[in-house]
C-alpha positions in Angstrom: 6.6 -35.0 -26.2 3.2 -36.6 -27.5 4.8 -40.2 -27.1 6.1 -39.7 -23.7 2.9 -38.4 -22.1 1.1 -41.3 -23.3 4.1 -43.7 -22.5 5.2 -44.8 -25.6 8.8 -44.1 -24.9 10.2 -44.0 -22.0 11.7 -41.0 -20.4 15.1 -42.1 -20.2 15.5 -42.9 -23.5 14.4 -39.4 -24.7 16.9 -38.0 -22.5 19.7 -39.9 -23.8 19.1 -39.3 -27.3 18.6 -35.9 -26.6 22.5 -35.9 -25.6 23.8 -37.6 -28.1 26.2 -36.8 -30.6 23.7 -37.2 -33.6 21.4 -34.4 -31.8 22.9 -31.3 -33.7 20.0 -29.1 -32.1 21.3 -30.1 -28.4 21.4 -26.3 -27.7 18.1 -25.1 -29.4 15.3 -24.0 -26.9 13.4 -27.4 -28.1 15.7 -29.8 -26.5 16.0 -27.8 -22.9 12.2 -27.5 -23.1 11.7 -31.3 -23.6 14.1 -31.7 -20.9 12.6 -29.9 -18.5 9.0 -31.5 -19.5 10.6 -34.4 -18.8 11.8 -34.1 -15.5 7.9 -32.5 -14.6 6.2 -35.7 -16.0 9.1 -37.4 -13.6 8.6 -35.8 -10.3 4.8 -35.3 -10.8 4.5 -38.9 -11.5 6.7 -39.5 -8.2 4.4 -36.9 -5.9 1.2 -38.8 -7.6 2.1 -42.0 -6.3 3.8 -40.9 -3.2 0.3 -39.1 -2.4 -1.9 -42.5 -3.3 0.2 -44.3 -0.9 0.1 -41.9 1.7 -3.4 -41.9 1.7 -4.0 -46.2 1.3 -1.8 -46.2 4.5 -3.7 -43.9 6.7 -7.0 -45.8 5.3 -5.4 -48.7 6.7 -4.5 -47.5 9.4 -8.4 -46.4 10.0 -9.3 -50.3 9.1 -7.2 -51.4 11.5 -8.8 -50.6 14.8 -12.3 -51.6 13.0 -11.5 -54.9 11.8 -11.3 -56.6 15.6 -15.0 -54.9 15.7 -16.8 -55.3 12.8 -14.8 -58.3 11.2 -14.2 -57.1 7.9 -11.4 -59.1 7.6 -10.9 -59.3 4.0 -11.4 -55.2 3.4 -7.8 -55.0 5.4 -6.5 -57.8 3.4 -7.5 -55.5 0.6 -5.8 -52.2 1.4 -2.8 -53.8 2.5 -2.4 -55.2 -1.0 -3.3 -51.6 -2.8 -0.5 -50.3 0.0 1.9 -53.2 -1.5 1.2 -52.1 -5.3 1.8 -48.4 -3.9 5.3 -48.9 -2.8 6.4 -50.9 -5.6 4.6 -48.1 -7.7 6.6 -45.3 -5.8 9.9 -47.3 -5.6 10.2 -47.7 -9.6 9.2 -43.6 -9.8 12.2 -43.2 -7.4 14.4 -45.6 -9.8 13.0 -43.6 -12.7 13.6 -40.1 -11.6 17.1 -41.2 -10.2 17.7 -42.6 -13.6 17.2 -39.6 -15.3 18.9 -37.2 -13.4 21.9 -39.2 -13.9 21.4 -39.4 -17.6 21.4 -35.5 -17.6 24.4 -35.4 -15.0 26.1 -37.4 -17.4 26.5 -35.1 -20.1 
């Protein structure tokens, strides 16, 4: 649990070796709670980023109508590049969760 919260190993890999054939204790409480820590560090990690880039696009869409008045150009240039990072950062959380819930739908 330790490693993935500091993101030593990735999720999906904790999932799948929690379902493999080696894992004798697939059915102690241990394995479903790791699971299920899982999946919150998942779809926390999703809403997090989901919530950043909401917020860069609405301050860009505040720069927008000051930029032709104040010229700040470059500011706009910025957000729009945080806004860029944003969506890749929310499209690999999608890819991650969907990942995941495959792994467990798997089994």
């Amino acid at each position: 649990d330790r490693l993935v919260r500091q993101q030593i190993i990735d999720n999906l890999v904790v999932i799948k070796w929690l379902f493999t054939s080696e894992m004798v204790l697939f059915t102690s409480r241990f394995s479903w709670d790791v699971v299920k820590g899982v999946l919150f560090r998942v779809s926390s990690s999703l809403k997090q980023a989901s919530k950043q880039l909401e917020e860069v696009k609405y301050e860009l869409k505040q720069k927008s109508g000051l930029d032709e008045v104040t010229g700040g150009l470059e500011e706009r240039q910025e957000v729009e590049w945080r806004a860029m990072e944003l969506e890749e950062k929310v499209d690999e959380r999608n890819k991650e969760q969907r990942e995941v819930s495959l792994a467990i739908c798997e089994v």
